[in-house]
C-alpha positions in Angstrom: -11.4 3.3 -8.6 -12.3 6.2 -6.8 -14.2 7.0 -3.1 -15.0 3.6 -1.1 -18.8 3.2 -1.0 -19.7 4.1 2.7 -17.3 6.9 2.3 -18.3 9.7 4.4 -19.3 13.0 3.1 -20.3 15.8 5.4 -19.8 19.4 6.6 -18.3 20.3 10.1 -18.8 23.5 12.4 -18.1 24.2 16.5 -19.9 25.4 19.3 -18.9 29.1 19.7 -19.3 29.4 15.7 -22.8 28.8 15.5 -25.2 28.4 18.5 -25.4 31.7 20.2 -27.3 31.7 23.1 -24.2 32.7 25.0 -26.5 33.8 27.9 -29.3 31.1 27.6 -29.8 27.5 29.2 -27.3 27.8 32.0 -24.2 28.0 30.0 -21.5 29.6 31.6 -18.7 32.0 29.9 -15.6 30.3 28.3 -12.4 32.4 27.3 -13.9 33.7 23.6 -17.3 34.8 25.5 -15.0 37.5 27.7 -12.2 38.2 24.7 -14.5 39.6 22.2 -16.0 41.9 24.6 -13.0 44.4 24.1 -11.9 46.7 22.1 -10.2 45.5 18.7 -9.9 41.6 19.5 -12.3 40.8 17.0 -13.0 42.5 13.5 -15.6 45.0 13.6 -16.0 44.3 17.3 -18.0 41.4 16.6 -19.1 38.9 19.0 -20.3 34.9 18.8 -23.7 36.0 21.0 -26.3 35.5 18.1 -23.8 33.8 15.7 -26.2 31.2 13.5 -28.6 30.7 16.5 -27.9 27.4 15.7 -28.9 26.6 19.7 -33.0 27.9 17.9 -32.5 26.8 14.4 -30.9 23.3 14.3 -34.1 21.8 13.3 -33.8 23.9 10.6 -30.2 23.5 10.0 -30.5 19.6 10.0 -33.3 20.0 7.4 -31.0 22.2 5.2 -28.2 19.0 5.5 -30.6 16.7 5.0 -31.8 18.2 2.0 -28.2 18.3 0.5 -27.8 14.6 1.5 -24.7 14.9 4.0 -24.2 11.4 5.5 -22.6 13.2 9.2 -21.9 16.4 10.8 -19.5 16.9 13.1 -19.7 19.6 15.4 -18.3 20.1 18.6 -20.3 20.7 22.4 -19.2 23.7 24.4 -17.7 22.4 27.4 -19.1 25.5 29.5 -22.4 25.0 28.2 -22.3 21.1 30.2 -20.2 22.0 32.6 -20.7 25.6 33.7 -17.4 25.8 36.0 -15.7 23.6 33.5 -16.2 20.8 36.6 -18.7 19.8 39.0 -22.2 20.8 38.2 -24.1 19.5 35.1 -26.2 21.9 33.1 -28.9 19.3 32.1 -30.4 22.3 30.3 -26.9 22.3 27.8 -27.2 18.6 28.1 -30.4 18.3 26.5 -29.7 21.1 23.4 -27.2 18.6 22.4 -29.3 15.1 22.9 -32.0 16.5 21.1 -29.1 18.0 18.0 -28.4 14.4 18.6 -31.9 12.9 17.9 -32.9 15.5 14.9 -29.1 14.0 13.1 -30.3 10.7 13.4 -34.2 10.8 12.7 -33.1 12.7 9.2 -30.3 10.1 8.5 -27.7 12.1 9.6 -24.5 10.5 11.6 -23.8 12.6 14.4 -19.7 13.2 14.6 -19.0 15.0 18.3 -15.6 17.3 18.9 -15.2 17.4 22.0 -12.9 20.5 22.5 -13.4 23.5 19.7 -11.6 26.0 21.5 -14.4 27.0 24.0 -12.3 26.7 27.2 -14.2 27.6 30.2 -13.6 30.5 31.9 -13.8 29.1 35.2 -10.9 26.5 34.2 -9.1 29.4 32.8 -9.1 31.2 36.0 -7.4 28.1 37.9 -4.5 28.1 35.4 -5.9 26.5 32.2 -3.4 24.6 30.6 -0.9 25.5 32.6 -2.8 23.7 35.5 -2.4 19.8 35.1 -4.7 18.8 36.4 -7.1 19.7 33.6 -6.4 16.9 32.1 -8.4 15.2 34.4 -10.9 17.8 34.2 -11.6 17.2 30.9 -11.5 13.3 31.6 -14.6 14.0 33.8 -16.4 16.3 30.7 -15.3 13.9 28.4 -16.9 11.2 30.9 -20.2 12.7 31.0 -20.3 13.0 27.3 -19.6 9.5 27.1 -22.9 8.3 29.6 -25.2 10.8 28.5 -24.8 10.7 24.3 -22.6 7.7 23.6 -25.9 5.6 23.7 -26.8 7.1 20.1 -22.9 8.9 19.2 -20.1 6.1 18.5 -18.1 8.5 16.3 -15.8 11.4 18.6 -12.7 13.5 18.3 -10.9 15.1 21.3 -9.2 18.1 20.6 -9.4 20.7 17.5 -6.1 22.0 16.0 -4.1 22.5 19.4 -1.3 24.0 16.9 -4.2 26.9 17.0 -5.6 26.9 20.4 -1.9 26.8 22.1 0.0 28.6 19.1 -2.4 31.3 18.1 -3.7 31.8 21.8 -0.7 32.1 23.7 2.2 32.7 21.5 1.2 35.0 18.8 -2.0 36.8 21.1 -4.8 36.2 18.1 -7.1 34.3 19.6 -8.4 34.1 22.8 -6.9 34.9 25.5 -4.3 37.1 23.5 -2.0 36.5 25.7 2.1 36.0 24.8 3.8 33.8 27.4 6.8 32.2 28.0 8.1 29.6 25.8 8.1 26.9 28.5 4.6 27.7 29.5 3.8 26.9 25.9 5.3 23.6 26.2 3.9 22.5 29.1 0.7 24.0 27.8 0.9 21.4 25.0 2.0 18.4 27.3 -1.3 19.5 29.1 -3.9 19.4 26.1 -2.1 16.2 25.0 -2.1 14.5 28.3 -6.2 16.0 28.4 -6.8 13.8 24.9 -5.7 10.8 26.3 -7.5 10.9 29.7 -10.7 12.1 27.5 -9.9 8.4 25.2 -9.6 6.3 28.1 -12.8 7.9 29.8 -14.7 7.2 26.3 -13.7 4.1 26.1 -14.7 3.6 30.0 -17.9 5.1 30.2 -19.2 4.2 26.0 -22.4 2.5 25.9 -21.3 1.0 22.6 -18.2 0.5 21.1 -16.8 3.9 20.2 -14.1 5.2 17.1 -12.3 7.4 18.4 -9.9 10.1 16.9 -8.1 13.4 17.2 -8.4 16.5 14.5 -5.1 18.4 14.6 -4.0 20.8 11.7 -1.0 22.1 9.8 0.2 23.4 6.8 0.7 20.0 4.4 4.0 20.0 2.3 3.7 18.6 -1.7 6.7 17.8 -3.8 7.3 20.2 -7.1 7.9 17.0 -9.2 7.0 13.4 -9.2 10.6 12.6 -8.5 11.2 10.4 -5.5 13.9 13.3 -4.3 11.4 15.7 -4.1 8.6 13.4 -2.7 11.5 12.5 0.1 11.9 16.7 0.4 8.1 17.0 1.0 7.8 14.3 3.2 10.8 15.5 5.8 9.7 19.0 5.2 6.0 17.9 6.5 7.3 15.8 10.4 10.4 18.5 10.4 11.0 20.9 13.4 10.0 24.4 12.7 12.5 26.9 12.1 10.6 29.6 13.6 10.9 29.1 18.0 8.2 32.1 17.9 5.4 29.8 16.2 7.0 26.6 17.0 3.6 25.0 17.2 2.7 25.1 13.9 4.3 21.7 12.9 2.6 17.9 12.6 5.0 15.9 14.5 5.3 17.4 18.1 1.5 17.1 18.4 1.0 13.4 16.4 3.8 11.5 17.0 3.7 11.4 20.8 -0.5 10.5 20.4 0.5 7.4 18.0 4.2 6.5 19.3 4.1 7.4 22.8 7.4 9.3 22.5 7.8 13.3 21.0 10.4 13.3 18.2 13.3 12.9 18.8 14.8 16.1 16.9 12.3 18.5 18.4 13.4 17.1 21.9 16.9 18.0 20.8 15.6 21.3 19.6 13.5 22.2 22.8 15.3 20.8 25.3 15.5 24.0 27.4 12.1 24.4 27.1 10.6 21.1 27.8 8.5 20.7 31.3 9.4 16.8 33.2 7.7 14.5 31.2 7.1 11.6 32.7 6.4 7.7 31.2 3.1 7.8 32.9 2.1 10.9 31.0 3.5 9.4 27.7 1.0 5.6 28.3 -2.3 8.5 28.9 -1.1 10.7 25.9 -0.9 7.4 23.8 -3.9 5.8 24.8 -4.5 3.9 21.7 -7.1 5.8 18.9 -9.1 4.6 15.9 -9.1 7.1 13.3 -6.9 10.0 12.8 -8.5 13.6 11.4 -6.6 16.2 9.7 -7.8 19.8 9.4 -6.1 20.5 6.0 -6.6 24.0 4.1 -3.1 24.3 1.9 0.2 23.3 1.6 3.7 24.3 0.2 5.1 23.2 -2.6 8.9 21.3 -1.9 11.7 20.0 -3.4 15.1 18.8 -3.3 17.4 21.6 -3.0 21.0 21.1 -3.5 23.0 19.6 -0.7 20.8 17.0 -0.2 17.9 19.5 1.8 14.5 20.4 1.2 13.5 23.7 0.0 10.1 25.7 -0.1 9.3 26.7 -4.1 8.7 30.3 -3.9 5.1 31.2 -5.2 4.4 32.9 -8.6 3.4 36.7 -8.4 -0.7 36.6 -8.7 -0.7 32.9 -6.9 -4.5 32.3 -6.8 -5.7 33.0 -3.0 -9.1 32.8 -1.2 -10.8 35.2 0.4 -9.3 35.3 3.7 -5.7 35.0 1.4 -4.8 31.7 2.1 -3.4 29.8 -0.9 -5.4 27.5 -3.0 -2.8 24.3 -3.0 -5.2 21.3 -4.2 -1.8 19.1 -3.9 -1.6 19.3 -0.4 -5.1 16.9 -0.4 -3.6 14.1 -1.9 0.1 15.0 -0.3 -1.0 15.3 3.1 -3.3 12.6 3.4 -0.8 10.0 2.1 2.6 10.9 4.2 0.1 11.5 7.5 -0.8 7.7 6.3 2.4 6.2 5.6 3.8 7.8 8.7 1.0 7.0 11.1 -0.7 3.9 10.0 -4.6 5.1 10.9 -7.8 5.4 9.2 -7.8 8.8 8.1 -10.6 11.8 7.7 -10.6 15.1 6.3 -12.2 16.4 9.6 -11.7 20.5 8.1 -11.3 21.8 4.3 -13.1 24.5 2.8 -12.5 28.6 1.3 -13.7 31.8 2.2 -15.5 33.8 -0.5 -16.7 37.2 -1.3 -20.2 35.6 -1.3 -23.4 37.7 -1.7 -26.9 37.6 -2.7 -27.3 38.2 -6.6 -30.4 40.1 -7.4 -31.8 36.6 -8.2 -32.1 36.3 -4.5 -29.7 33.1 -5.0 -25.8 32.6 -3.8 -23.4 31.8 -7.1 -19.9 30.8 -5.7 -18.2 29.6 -8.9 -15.0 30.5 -6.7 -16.1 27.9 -3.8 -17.0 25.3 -6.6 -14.0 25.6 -8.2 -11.8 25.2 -5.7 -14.2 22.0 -3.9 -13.9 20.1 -7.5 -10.0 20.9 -7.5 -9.7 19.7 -3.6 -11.8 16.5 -4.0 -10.1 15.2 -6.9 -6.5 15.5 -5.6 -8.3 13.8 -2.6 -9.7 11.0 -4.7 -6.1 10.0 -5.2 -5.3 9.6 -2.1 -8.4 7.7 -1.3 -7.1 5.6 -4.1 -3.3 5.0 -2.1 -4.7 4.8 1.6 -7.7 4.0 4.0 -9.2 7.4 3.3 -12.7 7.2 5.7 -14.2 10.7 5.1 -14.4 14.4 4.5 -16.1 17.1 6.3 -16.6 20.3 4.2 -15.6 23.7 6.4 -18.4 24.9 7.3 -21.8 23.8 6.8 -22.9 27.4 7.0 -21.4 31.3 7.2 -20.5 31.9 10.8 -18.4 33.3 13.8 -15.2 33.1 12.0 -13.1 33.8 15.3 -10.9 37.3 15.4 -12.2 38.1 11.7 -15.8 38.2 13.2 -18.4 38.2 10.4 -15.8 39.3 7.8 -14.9 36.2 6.1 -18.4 33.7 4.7 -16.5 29.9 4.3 -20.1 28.2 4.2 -21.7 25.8 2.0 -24.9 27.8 3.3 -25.0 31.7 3.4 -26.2 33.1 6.3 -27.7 36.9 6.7 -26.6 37.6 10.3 -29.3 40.3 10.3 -32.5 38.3 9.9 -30.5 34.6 10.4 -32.2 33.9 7.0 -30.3 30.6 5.3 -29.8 30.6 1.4 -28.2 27.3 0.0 -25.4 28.5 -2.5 -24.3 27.2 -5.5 -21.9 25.1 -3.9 -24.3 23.3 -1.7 -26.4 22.2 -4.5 -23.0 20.9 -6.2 -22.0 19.2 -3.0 -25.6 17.4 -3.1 -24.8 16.0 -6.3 -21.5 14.9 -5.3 -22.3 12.8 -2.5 -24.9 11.5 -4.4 -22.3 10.3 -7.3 -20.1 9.8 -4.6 -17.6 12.1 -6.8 -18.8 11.0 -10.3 -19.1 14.7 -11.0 -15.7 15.6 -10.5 
């Protein structure tokens, strides 16, 4: 037992993170194009201008995947760069970067996987309300419409929204990302009625305007829970703990059920609605049958978990971490569990095919004086990940993982600071160096995980 045979390995990146070109082929500005321009929004006062000049070097970039044998790559199209005002016009210039992305993927073997919404939220649509304004739902209907006629001839794989928890949350409630902006707590809600309302108009105009029969899914994120023992108390604890409200109103988004039970059940939980009540903008049934709008696949973003079990009383309980934990880079905690956890209660809960859209480390990489990249850290912690996922490909219909990130990039308010690639790249001279782990990886997908 083990990995299905067409599972699918790959690596995964977005627009902002990579391309560059910020000023070339008639793209016009989204939010994180204006936010990094001042003072102490992003480490170093970095900016995504150059980034990976992916936009120049994908030929290059695909040849670097298809040396290291990754079946697909998902990466997401910058809705300003199709859409300049976020509606309207079409940039055929943006249209034909990605077409020809496309057409490099699939000449070198490649399956292309399109995001359609990595956090690059044009500024145009910003300035009419953003979220807030609901009628960008069907704004992004029409984008996700001209996706659909112009790449859907050659894409049949797409997700709708990245980690809203992050794009909502992290934008507008705790100011780290662009905008930086703290609202209200009712603007948040409505803010996350909007995005979810926007994935389900984007499914029904993909399934509309598809030149082939498409699978379709969604790529949240969240911390995944994992019981302490193997006793069914403590895999109960984990598994409430994982769909349960969050105790925290101030980073209420950060949760699995508010933003995946209304997209697979057509209703938000119950106890959150009990919760939030105050909060909640009208929600109507119509909005409930577009957020719903039936999906294939379901993705999962997943970098750790915590660690639950049964406390007395009949509640789950968080097990405090050990001094010296182990930690990444960028001082998350390395929690293999959560990829066989999270995985299987998502899957028992939900029902869907499932892929591991995000889940990767940041290292202290560098260049040794052997001019090569040795991240025994990254290997470590891949070989760790993969085999807690193996069991879980064992319990459920597991359908792939994509490796964060394919390369060293924009890594959002932490600039240039933190390297999570599978390629290193030297933002002064864009050279690529394949580390370690990428030569690993190779051997993985070609063993299909016999190296584990």
């Amino acid at each position: 037992m083990g990995f299905a045979k067409d599972f699918v390995w790959g690596a995964a990146t977005s627009a902002y993170q990579v391309e560059g070109a910020v000023n070339e082929g008639g793209k016009g500005k989204h939010i994180w194009d204006i936010y990094v321009k001042e003072p102490g929004h992003a480490y170093g006062g970095h900016t995504g201008d150059m980034a990976c000049d992916h936009y120049h070097r994908f030929k290059e970039d695909v040849a670097l995947m298809k040396e290291m044998g990754l079946k697909a790559y998902r990466f997401s199209i910058d809705w300003s760069r199709v859409l300049p005002a976020g509606t309207g016009r079409v940039n055929e210039e943006g249209i034909k970067f990605y077409s020809d992305l496309v057409d490099c993927l699939i000449e070198s073997g490649i399956e292309p996987y399109v995001t359609l919404f990595h956090w690059e939220l044009p500024y145009e649509i910003y300035k009419r309300g953003g979220w807030l304004n609901p009628d960008i739902a069907e704004w992004f209907g029409e984008y996700a419409k001209i996706i659909a006629e112009r790449l859907s001839d050659r894409v049949s794989h797409y997700f709708t929204l990245n980690e809203p928890q992050c794009f909502i949350g992290l934008s507008y409630l705790t100011k780290e990302h662009a905008p930086g902006l703290k609202l209200p707590l009712n603007d948040t809600f409505l803010m996350s009625h909007n995005a979810l309302r926007a994935h389900g108009r984007a499914v029904q105009m993909l399934r509309e305007y598809g030149k082939q029969p498409l699978t379709i899914g969604y790529a949240p994120t969240a911390t995944m829970c994992y019981p302490e023992t193997d006793k069914s108390e403590d895999i109960e604890a984990a598994r409430q703990m994982l769909f349960s409200v969050p105790q925290d109103i101030n980073n209420w988004t950060w949760n699995v059920a508010w933003w995946s039970d209304p997209v697979i059940f057509g209703h938000y939980p119950e106890e959150f609605v009990k919760s939030y009540e105050s909060y909640l903008p009208e929600i109507t049934d119509e909005d409930m049958k577009i957020i719903s709008e039936p999906i294939d696949v379901y993705g999962q973003n997943i970098y750790n978990g915590k660690c639950v079990r049964m406390g007395e009383g009949g509640k789950p309980e968080i097990v405090e971490r050990y001094e010296g934990f182990p930690k990444t880079a960028i001082d998350w905690p390395v929690t293999p569990e959560c990829l066989h956890w999270g995985p299987r209660f998502l899957y028992e809960r939900y029902k869907k095919p499932i892929y591991i859209t995000e889940n990767g480390m940041s290292c202290h990489d560098m260049v040794s004086s052997d001019g090569k990249v040795h991240d025994p850290n990254r290997i470590d912690f891949m070989a760790g990940y993969i085999k807690e996922l193996r069991k879980a490909a064992e319990e459920v219909d597991l359908r792939g993982y994509f490796h964060w990130s394919l390369m060293d990039n924009f890594e959002w308010a932490k600039g240039y600071s933190e390297r999570f690639g599978l390629i290193y790249v030297n933002f002064k001279t864009q050279e690529r160096i394949m580390k370690d782990s990428a030569y690993w990886y190779a051997d993985m997908i070609k063993t299909n995980g016999g190296n584990l």
